[in-house]
Each structure stands twice: as C-alpha cells, then as structure tokens.
KOLBA-356178 format. One line per field, with one value per residue (C-alpha): residue number from 1; residue in one letter; x, y, z. Coordinates in nm, 2 decimals. Layout:
# residues N
k <- NUM_...
r <- A_...
X <- X_...
Y <- Y_...
Z <- Z_...
# end
This chain:
# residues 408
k <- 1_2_3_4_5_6_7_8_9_10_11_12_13_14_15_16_17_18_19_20_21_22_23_24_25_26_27_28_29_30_31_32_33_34_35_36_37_38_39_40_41_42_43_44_45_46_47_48_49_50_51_52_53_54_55_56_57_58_59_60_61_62_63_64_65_66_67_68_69_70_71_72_73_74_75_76_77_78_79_80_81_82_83_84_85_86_87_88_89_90_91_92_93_94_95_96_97_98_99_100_101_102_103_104_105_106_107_108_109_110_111_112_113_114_115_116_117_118_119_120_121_122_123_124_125_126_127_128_129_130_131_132_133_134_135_136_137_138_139_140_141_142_143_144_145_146_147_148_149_150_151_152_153_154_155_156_157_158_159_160_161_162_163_164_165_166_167_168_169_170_171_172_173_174_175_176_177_178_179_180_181_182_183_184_185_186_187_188_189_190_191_192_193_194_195_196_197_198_199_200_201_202_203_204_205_206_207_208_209_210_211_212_213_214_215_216_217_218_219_220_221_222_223_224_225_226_227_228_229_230_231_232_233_234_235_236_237_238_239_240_241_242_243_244_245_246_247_248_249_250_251_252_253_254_255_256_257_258_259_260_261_262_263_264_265_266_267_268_269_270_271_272_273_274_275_276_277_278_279_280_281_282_283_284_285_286_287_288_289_290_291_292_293_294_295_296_297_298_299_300_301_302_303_304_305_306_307_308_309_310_311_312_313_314_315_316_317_318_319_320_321_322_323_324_325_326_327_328_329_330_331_332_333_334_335_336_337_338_339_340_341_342_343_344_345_346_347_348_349_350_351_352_353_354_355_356_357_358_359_360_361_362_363_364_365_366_367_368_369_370_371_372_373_374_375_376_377_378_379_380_381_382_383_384_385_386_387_388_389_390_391_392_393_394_395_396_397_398_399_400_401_402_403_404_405_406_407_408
r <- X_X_X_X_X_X_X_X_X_X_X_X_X_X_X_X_X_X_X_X_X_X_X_X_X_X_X_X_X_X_X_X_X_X_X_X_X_X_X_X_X_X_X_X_X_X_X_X_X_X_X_X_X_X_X_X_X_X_X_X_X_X_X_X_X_X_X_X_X_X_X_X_X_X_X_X_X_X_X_X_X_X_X_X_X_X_X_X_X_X_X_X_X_X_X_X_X_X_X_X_X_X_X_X_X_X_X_X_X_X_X_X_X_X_X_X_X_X_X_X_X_X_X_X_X_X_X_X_X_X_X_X_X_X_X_X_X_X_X_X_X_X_X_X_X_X_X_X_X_X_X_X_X_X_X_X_X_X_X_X_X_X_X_X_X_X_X_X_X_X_X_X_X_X_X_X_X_X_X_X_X_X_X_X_X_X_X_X_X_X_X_X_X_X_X_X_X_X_X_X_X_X_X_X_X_X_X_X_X_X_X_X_X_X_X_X_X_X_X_X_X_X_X_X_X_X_X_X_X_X_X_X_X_X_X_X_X_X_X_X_X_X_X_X_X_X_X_X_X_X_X_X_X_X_X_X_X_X_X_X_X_X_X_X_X_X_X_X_X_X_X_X_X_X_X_X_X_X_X_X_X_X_X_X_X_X_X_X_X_X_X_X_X_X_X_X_X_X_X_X_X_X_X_X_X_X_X_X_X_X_X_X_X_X_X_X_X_X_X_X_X_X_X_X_X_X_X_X_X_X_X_X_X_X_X_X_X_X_X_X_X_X_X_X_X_X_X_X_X_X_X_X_X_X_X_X_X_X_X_X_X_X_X_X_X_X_X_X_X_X_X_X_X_X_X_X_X_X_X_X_X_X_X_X_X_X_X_X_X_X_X_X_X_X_X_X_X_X_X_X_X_X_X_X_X_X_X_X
X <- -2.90_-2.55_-2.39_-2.20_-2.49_-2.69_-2.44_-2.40_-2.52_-2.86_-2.92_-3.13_-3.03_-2.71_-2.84_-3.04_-2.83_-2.79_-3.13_-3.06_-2.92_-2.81_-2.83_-2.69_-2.88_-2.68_-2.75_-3.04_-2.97_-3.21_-3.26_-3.36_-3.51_-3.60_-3.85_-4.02_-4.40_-4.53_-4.20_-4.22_-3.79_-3.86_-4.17_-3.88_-3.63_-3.85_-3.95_-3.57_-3.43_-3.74_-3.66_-3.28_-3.29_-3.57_-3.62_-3.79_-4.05_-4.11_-4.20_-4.36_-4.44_-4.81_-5.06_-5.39_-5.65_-5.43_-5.34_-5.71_-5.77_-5.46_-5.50_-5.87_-5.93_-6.16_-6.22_-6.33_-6.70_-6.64_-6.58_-6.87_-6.91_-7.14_-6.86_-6.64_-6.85_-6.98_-6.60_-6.53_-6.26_-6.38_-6.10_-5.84_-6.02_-6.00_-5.62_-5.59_-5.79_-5.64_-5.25_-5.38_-5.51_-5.19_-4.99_-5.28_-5.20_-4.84_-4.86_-5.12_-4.83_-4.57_-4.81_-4.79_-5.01_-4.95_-4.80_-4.75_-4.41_-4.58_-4.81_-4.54_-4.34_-4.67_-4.80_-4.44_-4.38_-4.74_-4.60_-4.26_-4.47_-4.29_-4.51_-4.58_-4.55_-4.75_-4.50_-4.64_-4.85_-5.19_-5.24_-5.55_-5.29_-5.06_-5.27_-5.45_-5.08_-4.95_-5.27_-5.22_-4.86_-4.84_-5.02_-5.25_-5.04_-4.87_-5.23_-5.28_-4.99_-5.04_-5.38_-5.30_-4.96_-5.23_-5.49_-5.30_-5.20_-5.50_-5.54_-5.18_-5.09_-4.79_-4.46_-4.23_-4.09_-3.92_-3.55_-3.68_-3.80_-3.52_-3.33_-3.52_-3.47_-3.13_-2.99_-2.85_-3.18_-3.41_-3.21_-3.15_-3.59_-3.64_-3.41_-3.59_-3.91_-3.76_-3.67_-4.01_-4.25_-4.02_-4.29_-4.44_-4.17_-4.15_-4.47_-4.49_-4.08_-3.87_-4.15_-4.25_-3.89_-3.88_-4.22_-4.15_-3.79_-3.95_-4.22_-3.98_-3.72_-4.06_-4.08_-3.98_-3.75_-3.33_-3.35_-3.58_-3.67_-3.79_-3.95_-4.03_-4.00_-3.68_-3.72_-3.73_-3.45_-3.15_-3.33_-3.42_-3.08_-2.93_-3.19_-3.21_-2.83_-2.86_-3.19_-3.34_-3.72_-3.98_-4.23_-4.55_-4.77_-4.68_-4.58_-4.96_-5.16_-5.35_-5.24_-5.52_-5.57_-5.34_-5.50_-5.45_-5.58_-5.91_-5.92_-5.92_-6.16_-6.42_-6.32_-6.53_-6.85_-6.79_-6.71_-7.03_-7.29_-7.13_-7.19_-7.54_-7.60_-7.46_-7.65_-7.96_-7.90_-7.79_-7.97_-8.26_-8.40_-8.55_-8.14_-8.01_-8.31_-8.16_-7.80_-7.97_-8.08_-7.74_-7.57_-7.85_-7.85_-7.52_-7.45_-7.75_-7.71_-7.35_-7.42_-7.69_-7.52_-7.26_-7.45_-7.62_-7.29_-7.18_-7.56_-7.64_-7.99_-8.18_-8.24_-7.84_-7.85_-8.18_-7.93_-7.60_-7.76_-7.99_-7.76_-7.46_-7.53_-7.54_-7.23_-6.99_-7.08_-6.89_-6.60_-6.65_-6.86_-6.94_-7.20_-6.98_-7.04_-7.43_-7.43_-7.22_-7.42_-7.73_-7.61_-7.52_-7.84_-7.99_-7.83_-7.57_-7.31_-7.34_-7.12_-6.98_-6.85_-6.64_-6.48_-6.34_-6.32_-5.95_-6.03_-6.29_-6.07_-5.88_-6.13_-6.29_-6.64_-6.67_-6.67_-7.02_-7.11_-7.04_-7.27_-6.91_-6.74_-7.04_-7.04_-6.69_-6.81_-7.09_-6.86_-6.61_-6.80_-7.06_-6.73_-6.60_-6.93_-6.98_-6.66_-6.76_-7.06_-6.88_-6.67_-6.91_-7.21_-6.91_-6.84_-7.15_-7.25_-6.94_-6.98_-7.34_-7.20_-6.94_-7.19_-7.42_-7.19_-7.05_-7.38_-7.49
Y <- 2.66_2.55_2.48_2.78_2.99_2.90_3.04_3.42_3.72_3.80_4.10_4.30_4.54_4.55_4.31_4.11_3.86_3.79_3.67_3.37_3.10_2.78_2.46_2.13_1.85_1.55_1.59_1.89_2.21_2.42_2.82_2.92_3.29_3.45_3.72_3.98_3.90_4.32_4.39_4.50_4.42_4.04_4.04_4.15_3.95_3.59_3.69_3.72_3.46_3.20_3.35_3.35_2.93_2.79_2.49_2.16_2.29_2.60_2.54_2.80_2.85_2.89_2.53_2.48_2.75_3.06_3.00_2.94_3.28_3.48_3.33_3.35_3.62_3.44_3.55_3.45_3.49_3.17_3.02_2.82_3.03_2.75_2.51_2.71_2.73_2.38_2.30_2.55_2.75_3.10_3.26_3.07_3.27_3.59_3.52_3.48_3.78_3.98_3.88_3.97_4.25_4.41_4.29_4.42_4.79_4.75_4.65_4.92_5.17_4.99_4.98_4.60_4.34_4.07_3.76_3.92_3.78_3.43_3.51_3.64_3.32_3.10_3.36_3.36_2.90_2.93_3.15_2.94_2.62_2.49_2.34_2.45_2.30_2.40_2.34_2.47_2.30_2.44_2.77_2.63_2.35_2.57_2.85_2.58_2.44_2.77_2.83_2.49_2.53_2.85_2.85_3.11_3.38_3.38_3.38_3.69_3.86_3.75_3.90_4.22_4.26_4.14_4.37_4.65_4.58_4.57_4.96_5.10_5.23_5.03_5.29_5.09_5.18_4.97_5.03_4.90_4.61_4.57_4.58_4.31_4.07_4.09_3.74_3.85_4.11_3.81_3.56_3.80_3.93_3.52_3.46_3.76_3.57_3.23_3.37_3.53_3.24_2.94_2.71_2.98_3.00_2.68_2.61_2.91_2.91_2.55_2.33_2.52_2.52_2.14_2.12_2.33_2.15_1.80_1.90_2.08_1.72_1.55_1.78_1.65_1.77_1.82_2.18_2.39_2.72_2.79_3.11_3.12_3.40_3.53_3.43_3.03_3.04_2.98_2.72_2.52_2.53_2.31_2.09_2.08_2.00_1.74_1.58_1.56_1.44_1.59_1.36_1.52_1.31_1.48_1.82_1.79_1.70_1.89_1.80_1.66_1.84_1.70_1.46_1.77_2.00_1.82_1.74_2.17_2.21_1.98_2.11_2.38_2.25_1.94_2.16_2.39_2.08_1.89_2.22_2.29_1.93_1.93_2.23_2.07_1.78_1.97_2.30_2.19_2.22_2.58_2.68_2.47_2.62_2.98_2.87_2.74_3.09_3.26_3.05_3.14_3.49_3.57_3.38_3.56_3.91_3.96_3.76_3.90_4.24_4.17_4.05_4.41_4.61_4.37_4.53_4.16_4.05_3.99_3.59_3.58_3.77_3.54_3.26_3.33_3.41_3.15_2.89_3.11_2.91_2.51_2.61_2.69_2.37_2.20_2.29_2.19_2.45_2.78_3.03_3.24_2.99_2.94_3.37_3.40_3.10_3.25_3.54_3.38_3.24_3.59_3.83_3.72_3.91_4.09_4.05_4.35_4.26_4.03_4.23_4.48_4.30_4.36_4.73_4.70_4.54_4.88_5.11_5.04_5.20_4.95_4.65_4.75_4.87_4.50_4.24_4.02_4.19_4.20_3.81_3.85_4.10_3.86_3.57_3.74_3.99_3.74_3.47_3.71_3.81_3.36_3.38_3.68_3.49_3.17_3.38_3.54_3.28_3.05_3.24_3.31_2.94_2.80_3.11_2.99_2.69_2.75_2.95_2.74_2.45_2.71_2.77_2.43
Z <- -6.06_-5.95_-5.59_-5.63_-5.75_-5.45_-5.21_-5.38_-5.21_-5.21_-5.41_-5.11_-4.84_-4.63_-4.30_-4.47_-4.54_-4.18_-4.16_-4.45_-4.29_-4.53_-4.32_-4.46_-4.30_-4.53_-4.86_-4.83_-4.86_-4.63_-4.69_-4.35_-4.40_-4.07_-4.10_-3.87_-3.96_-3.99_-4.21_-4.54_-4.57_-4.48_-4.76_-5.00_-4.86_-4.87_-5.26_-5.35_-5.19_-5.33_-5.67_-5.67_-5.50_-5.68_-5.40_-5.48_-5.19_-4.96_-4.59_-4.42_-4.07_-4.11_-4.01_-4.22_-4.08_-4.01_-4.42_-4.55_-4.31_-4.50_-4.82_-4.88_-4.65_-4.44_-4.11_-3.74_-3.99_-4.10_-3.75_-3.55_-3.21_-3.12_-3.19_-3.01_-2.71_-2.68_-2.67_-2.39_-2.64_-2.57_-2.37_-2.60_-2.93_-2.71_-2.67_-3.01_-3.14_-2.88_-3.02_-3.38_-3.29_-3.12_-3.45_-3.71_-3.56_-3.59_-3.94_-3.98_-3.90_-4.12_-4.39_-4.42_-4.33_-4.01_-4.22_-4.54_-4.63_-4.58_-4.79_-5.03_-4.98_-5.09_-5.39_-5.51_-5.49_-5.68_-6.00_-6.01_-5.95_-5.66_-5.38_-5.04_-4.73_-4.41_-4.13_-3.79_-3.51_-3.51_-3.36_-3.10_-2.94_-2.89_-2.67_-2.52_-2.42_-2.33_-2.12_-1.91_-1.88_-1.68_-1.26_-1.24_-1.06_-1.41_-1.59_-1.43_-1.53_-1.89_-1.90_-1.74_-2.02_-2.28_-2.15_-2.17_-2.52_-2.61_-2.54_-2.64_-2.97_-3.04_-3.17_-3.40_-3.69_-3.97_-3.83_-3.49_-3.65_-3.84_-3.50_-3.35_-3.59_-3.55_-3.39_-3.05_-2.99_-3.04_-2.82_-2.55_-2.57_-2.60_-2.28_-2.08_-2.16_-2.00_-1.69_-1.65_-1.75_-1.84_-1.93_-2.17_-2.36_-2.37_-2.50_-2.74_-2.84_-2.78_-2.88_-3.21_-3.29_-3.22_-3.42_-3.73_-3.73_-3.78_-4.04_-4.26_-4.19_-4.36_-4.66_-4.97_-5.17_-5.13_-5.15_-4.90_-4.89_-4.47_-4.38_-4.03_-3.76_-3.68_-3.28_-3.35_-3.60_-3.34_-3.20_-3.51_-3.69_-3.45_-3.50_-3.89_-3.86_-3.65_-3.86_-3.52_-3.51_-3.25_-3.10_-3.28_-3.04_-2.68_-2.81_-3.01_-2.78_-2.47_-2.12_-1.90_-1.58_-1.28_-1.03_-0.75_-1.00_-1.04_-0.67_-0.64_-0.86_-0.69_-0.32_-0.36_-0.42_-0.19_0.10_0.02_-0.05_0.32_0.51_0.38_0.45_0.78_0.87_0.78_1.02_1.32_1.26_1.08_0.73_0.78_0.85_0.54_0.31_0.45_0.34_-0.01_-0.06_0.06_-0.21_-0.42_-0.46_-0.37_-0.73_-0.87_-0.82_-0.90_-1.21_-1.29_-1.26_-1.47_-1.76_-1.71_-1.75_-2.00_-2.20_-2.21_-2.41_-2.14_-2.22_-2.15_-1.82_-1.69_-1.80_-1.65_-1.31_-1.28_-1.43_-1.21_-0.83_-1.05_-1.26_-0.95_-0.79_-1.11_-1.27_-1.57_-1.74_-1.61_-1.56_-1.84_-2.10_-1.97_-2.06_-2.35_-2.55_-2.48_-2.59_-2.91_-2.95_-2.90_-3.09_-3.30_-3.47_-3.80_-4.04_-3.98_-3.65_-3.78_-4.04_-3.76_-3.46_-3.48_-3.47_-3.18_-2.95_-2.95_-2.87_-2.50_-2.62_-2.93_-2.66_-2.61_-2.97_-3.15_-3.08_-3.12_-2.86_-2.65_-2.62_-2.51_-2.24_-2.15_-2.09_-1.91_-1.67_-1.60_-1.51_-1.26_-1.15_-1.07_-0.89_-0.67_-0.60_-0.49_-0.26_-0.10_-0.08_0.01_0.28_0.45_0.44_0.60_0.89_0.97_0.98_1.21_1.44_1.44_1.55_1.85_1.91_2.02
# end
C-alpha cells in the first residue's frame, strides 16, 4: 500500500476517524487507534483500520497474562490461590476482579465483551499474518503500584467508590461511550482524576502512557498499527513523536515501604510488648498474665466472629483467631491471610466459582453462596475483625498500664 493510500479516510462511521491518530516518529509511521474497551464501534474501527494499513506489526495494550486470559479463555481457574496467598496478593486480586467485574456488566449491556477490540486487533494481525506485540506493563505491578502510591485516607475512598461499584448496575449506552472517547471528555474525566488522587493517576495513567510509549518505540517494524485505550492516547503521542524512552526498571518495579512506614508498622506491637513487660516488673506477673489475656481475647473473639459471619469452615475460624493476637504484633502477615489460607485449604472452590465470579461479585447473597467469594469474605472480615482486636486489646493494656503506674 502507498504513502498516499495510508492517509485516506477510513471507511467507518462519522467520529471515528478522530480516534486514528498517525504519529511519525522518523521514518515509522504509527496508527494510533484509541478505543473504548466495552464498544462494539472501536471492535469495528481496530478491524478496518488493521485491514486498510497492513503494518509490519500490531501493538496492543494488553501484557502476557490478561492475553492468555482473553485469548484462551482461561480464567482466575487457572491461577494458584496458594501462590497468591503465600505472596500476600489477595486484596490486589480482589481489586482486580472487582474492576472486571464493573466492566463485564457494562459490556453485558452493550452486548460486547470487556477487551474485545483487542482481541479483534490480535484475531485480525493472525489472518493477515502480521505479528503481535504485547505492549503493556503487567496488570499485578501496576495495582500493587497504585495501591502503594495512594495514604490510606485515599485507600478508603477508593474502596468505598469501588465498593459501591460493585453493587450498581452501570447505565451506558453506546452513544455515551461514544462520547467519552471523544478527546476533550477523556482529558477533562483524566484531569478530574489528578486533582482527586494525583499519584493514582499517575500510577494507573502517566506511567502506562510512558510504558506502552517505549514498548511500542521497541517493536519492530516501520509501520505500526497501536490500539490502546482512548484515555492514554494524548499522553503517548507526544511521546511517540518525540521517540522518548521510559525507564522500564523504576516504573516496573514495586516500591519498598518507607523507613517511617516500617517504623509505624512495628510501633504497635513494640509499644504493646514494653507495656505488658513493664507491667510485669512493677505490677507483677499475675497483672502482665491478665494483660496477656486482654490482648488475647480481645484478638480472639472479634476474629473469631468474623470468620463466623463470613460462614468460615471452621478450621479457618480456629485459625484466624488463634493466629489473630501473634499476627498484629507483626506487620508482615496477618490474621486475614492466617483465615483465608485455611480456608483454601478447607474447602476450595469449584470450578464453577470461577466461571461466575464476575457475576457473584454483583449480587451481595452470592458472597456467601461461592466457596470463591467466601475466601474473600474470610480474608476481609476476619482483617477488620484483627484490627478491632488491636484497638481494643491495645487499649485496655496501655489503661492498666497507666493505672497501675498512678496507682503506685
């Protein structure tokens, strides 16, 4: 195909050819299609504009696992909880499954499946023969960067907007889709989002733009096909135009916790361990054996509680509350995990859990119906019912302790 044929107009609907951008980085000519990922428009769009270019390569904003999980179908089946737990990735999976499941319902009322125009864009470089290139930074790193990037203040906020998600039936139709993918709708919902969490958007927006950017720099081949989501496309064509290279290494890896951080998170149990001990040198061991069993049970019974609400095999609610009163004096695994492994270990999911997990998380009853979900309830109820514990056993050991010291 010839210079000039590469520039005519795209034989689709009036609008979409404002979301085909050609960027000439040097000698490469790159097709930038931005897409909204529940839109049966962008699925047509990506197929005709693949077809009509015929690039030496087609980038796609998809990394390794979230394409074996489109392409072949596989699911979070195929996933190692245990895996998942020993590396203490539990909430960042419920973040995940909690996203897909919000756009699995909107696609569900547009009739199209979450990331079916990549799909499209890899079926259709497949048939002509033109290879693929994955292009984004694995879907893991980025929650786990998001997660760390925000205080907790904002972590709450996130939850509660992602909470109630979970529970809304989401009312789109195609023309509002259509809408947001417009250029100045995306910028302007992209710049609302700065000004609320900057560091989230950072994390989520600027540094897969950067990311995506640099991968498709690396792809071989002078002319390149893009489809990525309409919200990273301003960002990335400056980019692409300016060949300007990302440093993979910092924007891939996960931040360690900060010096103060840690410091925090072992407060806690120093402070509880110096007063118990301190009682038991001025007040006597009988006084620190009564503070032991404060601690104790107030980790216990909430715990224990939980796991009960939660309908919790009973191996996982023995574990989380007896485990519940070590855990909170280290921060780095929780009486949660202790729970939501034994759980595992107890009853593990059918394989029909998996198949509709994206359906359970809409429907508040199903939490309890899925042995999936129920591991989800384990981990979190039995989490808050730790922290409850630590508050209140916390509490009642450093008020003996003050009393005690009056008291002399």
């Amino acid at each position: 195909m010839s210079p000039d044929d590469s520039s005519a107009t795209l034989p689709a609907a009036d609008g979409d050819q404002d979301d085909v951008h050609l960027v000439r980085a040097g000698d490469r000519e790159i097709w930038l299609v931005g897409t909204a990922h529940v839109s049966q428009r962008s699925v047509d769009l990506v197929r005709a504009v693949i077809e009509r270019e015929r690039p030496d390569v087609v980038c796609i904003e998809l990394d390794h696992g979230r394409y074996e999980a489109l392409s072949q179908e596989k699911r979070f089946a195929e996933q190692d909880l245990r895996e998942v737990m020993r590396k203490k990735q539990i909430a960042t999976l419920m973040l995940n499954l909690i996203l897909a499941s919000y756009q699995r319902r909107l696609g569900l009322k547009l009739g199209v499946a979450p990331g079916s125009e990549l799909l499209e864009a890899a079926r259709v470089a497949e048939r002509l023969g033109i290879p693929i290139a994955l292009c984004d930074r694995e879907v893991r790193v980025t929650l786990r960067r998001a997660w760390r990037s925000i205080s907790w203040w904002q972590r709450v906020r996130l939850l509660s907007e992602l909470a109630a998600s979970v529970v809304e039936s989401p009312d789109v139709s195609e023309d509002d889709l259509a809408r947001l993918r417009n250029q100045d709708v995306v910028s302007e919902v992209m710049n609302e989002l700065g000004r609320m969490m900057p560091d989230l958007k950072r994390v989520l927006i600027d540094e897969r733009d950067a990311y995506l950017a640099h991968r498709i720099l690396e792809a071989d081949g002078r002319r390149v096909v893009a489809v990525v989501g309409a919200g990273h496309v301003e960002g990335m064509k400056g980019r692409l135009e300016r060949g300007e290279r990302a440093d993979l290494a910092e924007i891939d890896a996960i931040p360690e916790d900060s010096v103060a951080w840690k410091i925090a998170g072992w407060s806690v149990p120093a402070s509880i361990v110096g007063a118990i001990a301190w009682i038991a040198l001025t007040q006597g061991p009988e006084a620190a054996g009564e503070n032991v069993a404060i601690w104790f049970l107030a980790h216990a019974i909430p715990t224990a509680i939980a796991g009960l609400i939660a309908l919790g095999h009973p191996m996982a609610i023995a574990a989380g509350a007896m485990s519940s009163p070590f855990t909170a004096l280290s921060p780095l695994i929780g009486a949660g995990h202790v729970a939501a492994f034994a759980q595992l270990w107890a009853c593990p999911p059918l394989v029909s859990d998996f198949s509709t997990v994206g359906d359970d998380l809409a429907v508040a009853r199903r939490w309890w119906q899925s042995r999936l979900m129920r591991i989800f309830l384990v981990f979190v109820l039995t989490t808050i019912g730790s922290s409850l514990g630590t508050w209140v056993g916390g509490l009642g050991v450093l008020r003996n302790l003050v009393e005690g010291s009056a008291g002399r």
